[in-house]
C-alpha positions as CSV (number, residue, x, y, z in Angstrom):
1,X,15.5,-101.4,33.5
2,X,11.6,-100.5,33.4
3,X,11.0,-103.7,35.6
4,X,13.6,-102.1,38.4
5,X,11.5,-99.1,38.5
6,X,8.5,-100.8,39.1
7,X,9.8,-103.2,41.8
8,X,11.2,-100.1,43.5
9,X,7.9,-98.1,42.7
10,X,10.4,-95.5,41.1
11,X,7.5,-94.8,38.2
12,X,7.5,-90.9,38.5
13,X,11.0,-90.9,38.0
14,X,11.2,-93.4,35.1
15,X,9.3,-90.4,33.4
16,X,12.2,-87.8,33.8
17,X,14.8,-89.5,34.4
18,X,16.3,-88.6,30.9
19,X,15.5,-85.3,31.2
20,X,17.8,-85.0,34.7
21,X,20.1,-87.1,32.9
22,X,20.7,-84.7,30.2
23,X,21.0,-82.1,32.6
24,X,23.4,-83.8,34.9
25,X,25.4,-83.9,32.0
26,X,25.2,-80.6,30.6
27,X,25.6,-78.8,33.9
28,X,28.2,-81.9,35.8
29,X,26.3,-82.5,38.5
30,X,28.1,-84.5,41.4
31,X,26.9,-87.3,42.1
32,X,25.1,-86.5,45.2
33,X,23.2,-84.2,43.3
34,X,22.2,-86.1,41.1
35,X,20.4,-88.7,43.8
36,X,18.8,-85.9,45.4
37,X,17.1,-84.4,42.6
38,X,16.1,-87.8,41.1
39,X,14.7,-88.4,44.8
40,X,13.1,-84.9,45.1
41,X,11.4,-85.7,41.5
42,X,10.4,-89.2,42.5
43,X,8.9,-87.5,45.6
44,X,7.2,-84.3,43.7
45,X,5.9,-86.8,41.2
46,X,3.9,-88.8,44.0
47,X,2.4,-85.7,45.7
48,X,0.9,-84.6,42.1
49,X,-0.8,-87.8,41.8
50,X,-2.0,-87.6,45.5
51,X,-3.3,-84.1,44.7
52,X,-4.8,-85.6,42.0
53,X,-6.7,-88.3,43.3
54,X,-7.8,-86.1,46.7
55,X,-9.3,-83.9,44.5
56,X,-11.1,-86.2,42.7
57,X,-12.8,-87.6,45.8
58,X,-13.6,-84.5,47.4
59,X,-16.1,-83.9,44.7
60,X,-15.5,-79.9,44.8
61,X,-17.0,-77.8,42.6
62,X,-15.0,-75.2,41.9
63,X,-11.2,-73.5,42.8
64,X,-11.2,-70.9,45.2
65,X,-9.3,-69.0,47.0
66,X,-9.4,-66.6,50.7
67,X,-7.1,-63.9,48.3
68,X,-10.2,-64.4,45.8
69,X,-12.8,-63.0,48.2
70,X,-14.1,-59.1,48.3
71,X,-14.2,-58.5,52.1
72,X,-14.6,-55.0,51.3
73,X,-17.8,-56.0,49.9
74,X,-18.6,-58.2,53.2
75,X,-17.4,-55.8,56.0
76,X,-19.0,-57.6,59.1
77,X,-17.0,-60.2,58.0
78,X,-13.1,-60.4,59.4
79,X,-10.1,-61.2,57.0
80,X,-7.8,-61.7,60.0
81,X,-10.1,-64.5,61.2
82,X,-10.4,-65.7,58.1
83,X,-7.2,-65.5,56.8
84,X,-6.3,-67.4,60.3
85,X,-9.3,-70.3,59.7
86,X,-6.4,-71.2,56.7
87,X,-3.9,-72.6,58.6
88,X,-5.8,-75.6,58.9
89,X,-5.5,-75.5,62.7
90,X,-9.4,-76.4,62.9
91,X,-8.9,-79.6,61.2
92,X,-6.6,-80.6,63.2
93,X,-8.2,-80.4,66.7
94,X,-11.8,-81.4,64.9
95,X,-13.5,-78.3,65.2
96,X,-16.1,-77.1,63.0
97,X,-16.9,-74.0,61.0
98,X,-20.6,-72.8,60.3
99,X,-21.5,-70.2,58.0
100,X,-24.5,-68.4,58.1
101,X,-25.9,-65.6,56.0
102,X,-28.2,-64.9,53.2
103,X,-27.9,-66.4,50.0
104,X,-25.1,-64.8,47.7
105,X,-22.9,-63.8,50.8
106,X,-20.0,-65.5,50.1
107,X,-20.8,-69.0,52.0
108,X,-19.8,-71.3,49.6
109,X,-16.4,-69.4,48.3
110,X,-15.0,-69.4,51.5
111,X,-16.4,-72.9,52.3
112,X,-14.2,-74.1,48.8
113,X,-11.7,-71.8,49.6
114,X,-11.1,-73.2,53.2
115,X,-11.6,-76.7,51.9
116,X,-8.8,-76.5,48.8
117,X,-6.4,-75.2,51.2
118,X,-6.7,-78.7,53.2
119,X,-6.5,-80.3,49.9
120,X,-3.3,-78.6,49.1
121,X,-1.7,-79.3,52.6
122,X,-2.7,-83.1,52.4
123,X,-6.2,-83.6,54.1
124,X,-8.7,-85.3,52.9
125,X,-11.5,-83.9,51.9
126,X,-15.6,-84.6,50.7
127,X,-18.3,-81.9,49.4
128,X,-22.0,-82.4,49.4
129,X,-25.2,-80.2,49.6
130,X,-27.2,-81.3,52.5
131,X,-29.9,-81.9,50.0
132,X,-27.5,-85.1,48.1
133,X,-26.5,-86.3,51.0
134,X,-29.8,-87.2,52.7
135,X,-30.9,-88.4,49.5
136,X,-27.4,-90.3,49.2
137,X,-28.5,-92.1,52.7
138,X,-31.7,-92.4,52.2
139,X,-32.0,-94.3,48.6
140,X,-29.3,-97.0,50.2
141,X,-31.4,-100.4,49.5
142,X,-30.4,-102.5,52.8
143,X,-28.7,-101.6,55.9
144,X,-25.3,-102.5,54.7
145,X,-25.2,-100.5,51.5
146,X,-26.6,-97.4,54.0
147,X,-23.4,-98.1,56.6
148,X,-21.0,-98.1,53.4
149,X,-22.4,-95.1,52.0
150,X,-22.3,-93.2,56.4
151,X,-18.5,-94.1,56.0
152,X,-18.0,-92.2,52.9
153,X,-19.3,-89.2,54.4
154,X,-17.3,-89.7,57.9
155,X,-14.5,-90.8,57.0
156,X,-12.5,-87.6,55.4
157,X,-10.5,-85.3,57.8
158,X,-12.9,-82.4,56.0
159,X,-16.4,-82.7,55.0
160,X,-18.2,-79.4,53.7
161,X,-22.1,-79.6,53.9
162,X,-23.2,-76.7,51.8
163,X,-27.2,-75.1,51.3
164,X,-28.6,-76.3,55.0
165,X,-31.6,-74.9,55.3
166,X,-33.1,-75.2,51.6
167,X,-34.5,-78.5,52.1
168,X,-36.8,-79.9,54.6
169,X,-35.4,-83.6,55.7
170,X,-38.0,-86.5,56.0
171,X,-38.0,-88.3,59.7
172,X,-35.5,-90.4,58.4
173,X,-33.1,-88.5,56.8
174,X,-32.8,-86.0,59.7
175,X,-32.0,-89.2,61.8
176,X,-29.3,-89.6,59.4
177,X,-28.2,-86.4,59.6
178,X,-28.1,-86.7,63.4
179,X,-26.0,-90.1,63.1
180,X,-23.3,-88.4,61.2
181,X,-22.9,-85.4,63.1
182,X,-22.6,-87.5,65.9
183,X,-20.0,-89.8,64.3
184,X,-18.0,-86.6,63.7
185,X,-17.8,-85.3,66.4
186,X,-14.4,-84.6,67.9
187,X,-13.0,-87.0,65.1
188,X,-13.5,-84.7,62.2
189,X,-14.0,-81.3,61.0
190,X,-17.6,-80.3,59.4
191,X,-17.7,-77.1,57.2
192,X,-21.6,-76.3,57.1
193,X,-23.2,-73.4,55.2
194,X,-26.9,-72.2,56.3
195,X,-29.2,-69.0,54.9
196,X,-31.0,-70.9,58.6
197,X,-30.8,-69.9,61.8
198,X,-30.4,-72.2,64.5
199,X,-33.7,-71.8,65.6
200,X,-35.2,-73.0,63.2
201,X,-33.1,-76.1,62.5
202,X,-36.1,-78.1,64.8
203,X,-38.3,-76.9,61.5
204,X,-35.4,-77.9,59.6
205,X,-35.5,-81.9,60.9
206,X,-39.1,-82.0,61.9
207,X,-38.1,-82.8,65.5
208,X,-36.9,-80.0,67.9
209,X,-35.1,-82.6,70.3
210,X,-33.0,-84.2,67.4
211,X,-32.4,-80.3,66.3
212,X,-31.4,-79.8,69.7
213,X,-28.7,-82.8,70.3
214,X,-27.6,-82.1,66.8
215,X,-26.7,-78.9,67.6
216,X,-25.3,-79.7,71.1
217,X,-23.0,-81.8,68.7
218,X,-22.1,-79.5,66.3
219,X,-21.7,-76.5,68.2
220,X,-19.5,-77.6,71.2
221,X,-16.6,-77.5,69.2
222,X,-16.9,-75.0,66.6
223,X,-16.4,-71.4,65.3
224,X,-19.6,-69.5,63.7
225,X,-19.0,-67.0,61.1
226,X,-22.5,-64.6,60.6
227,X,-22.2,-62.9,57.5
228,X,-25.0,-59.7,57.1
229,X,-23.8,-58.2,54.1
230,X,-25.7,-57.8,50.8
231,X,-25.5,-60.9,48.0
232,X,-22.8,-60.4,45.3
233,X,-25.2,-61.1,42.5
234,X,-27.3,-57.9,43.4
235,X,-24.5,-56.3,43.8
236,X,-24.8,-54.2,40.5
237,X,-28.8,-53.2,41.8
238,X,-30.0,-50.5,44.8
239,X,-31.6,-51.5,47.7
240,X,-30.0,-55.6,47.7
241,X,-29.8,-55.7,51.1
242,X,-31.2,-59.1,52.8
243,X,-32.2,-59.7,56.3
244,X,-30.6,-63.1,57.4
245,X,-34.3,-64.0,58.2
246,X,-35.3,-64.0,54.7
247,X,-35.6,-67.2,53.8
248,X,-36.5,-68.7,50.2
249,X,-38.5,-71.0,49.1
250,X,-37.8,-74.5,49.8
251,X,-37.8,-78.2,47.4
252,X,-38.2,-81.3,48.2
253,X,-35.1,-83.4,48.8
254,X,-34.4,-84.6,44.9
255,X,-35.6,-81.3,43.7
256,X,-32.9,-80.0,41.6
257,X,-30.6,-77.2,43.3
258,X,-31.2,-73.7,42.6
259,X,-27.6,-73.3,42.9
260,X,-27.4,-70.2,44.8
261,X,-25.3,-70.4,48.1
């Protein structure tokens, strides 16, 4: 019987079918209740190993969640807006979402929170700091092993690029950058975090004309969410408020990440 199931790629219900069986029994289901519940299990089964293995590939750090945030902590910030950012509508026409704000604002929560929710609703998805991805690029040993490592990063509906602005990109990587903003664009969604302004970003790449196109690029389609509140870790000291112009220190790209967003 176990070779049937495989043929028919019936595995997830070969796991409970005895269980429905014993309840069919107990509770004399007809039979077309019975074939829709060992359907709908058969079905259930293979979105919980899609989940599975989306989340594994989008690399995410951590779960969270738009209910999870404290906008009463973040009042320039809108929950409407926010709350409507979740209905995935901007992955579906391409269009990107840029955060910027000091560090500790929230960035990165609501970058993971938008970016689960497309998990959940079947979009794939890939996380990176802007820092591992130029390094990613850049340590590619020919051409070919470069191209193959470019498609990893273009090729999910959703890519989150968190901490821009912490790094300053070599020549090269910012030409990187550049190629795949531009192979995004208008084919997939970007979710990019920045304590940078835009104009800066020519500091940024070490070229003012590639900051320029990049930005015609990633800015034609997309929706820009400045957040000027205070950062949640200070929140327990007095006088933690941050101008968005503060900017910290930055590492060289293979530094390791300070970690705050």
């Amino acid at each position: 019987m176990s070779g049937a199931y495989k043929q028919l790629n019936l595995t997830q219900l070969e796991m409970v079918l005895p269980k429905l069986l014993e309840h069919a029994r107990r509770e004399q289901w007809t039979y077309e209740t019975f074939l829709e519940r060992a359907l709908t299990a058969e079905l259930d089964g293979r979105e919980r190993k899609a989940m599975a293995r989306r989340l594994k590939a989008a690399r995410i750090p951590g779960k969270k969640t738009i209910d999870g945030f404290d906008f009463s902590f973040q009042p320039t910030l809108s929950e409407r807006h926010l709350r409507e950012l979740a209905d995935l509508s901007f992955v579906r026409t391409g269009t990107n979402v840029i955060f910027l704000g000091p560090p500790g604002t929230g960035k990165t929560h609501l970058s993971l929170a938008l970016a689960n929710q497309a998990l959940t609703q079947g979009h794939s998805v890939l996380f990176t700091t802007l820092a591992e991805l130029a390094q990613a690029l850049e340590s590619a040993s020919h051409p070919g092993l470069m191209r193959q490592r470019l498609r990893r990063y273009i090729a999910p509906s959703l890519l989150v690029i968190d901490e821009v602005g912490y790094t300053t990109l070599s020549q090269e990587q910012a030409h990187y950058f550049f190629e795949l903003v531009t192979a995004r664009y208008e084919h997939g969604s970007i979710i990019l975090t920045s304590n940078t302004s835009f104009a800066q970003w020519g500091n940024l790449l070490g070229d003012e004309v590639l900051a320029t196109a990049l930005l015609d690029r990633l800015l034609h389609h997309a929706e820009v969410i400045a957040i000027n509140g205070r950062s949640y870790r200070m929140k327990d000291r007095q006088g933690d408020r941050v101008d968005i112009s503060t900017q910290p220190a930055r590492t060289p790209i293979g530094a390791p990440s300070t970690g705050v967003r």
